[in-house]
C-alpha positions in Angstrom: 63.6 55.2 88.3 66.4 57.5 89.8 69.3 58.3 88.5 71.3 56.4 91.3 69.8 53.4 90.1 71.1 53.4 86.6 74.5 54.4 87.6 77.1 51.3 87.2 74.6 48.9 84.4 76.5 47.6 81.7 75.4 49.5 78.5 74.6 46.7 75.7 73.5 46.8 71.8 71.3 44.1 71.3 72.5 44.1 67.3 75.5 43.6 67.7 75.3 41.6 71.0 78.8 44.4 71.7 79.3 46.0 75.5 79.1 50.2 74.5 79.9 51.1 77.9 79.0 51.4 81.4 76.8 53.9 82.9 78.7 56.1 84.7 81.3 56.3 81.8 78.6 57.7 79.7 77.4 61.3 79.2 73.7 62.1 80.1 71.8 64.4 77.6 69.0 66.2 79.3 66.1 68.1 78.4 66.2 71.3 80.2 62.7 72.1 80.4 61.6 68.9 82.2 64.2 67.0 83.4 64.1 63.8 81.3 67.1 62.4 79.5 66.9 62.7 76.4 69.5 60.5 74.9 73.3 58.8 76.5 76.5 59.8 74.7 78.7 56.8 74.5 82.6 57.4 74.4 84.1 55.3 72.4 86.7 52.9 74.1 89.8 52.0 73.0 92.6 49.5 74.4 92.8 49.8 78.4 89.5 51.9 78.6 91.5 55.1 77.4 89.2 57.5 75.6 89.6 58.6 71.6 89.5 62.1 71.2 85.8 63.1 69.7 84.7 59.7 69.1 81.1 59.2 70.6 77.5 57.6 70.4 74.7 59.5 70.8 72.1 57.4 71.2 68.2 58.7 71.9 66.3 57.3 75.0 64.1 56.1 72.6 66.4 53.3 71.6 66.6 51.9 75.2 64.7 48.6 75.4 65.1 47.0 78.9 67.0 48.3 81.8 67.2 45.2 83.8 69.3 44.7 87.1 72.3 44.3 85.5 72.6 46.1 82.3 70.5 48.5 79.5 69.1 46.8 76.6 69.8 49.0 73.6 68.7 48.6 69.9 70.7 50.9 68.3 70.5 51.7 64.4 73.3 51.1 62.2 73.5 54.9 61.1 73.8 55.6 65.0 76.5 52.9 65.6 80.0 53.3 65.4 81.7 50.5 62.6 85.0 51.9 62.6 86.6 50.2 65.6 
């Protein structure tokens, strides 16, 4: 899958059944020796979409379940999560 594809899905924790982001919005980790991502660092939103200062989700690749048409499928757990919001 490229890249350009995954750009715009809505980012979705299947835990908490809560919207994280959009891709696009999001940071991509990548592994510099081969390429892959490695893991997608989440800002977290507040009201209007404005950013808090320092207050992200990492999240490893490893957690992504389904990337449908639409959206990625995340299972994210709770030590990753952010429950101060």
């Amino acid at each position: 899958m490229r890249l350009s594809e995954l750009s715009g899905k809505e980012i979705v924790d299947v835990k908490r059944a809560e919207r994280l982001g959009i891709l696009g919005q999001t940071d991509l980790e990548i592994n510099e020796e081969d390429g892959r991502i490695t893991a997608l660092i989440i800002p977290s939103l507040k009201w209007f979409g404005l950013r808090k200062q320092g207050d992200e989700i990492r999240v490893p690749w490893t957690q992504i379940r389904k990337i449908g048409s639409d959206m990625i499928i995340l299972d994210v757990p709770e030590e990753i999560g952010s429950d101060d919001k």
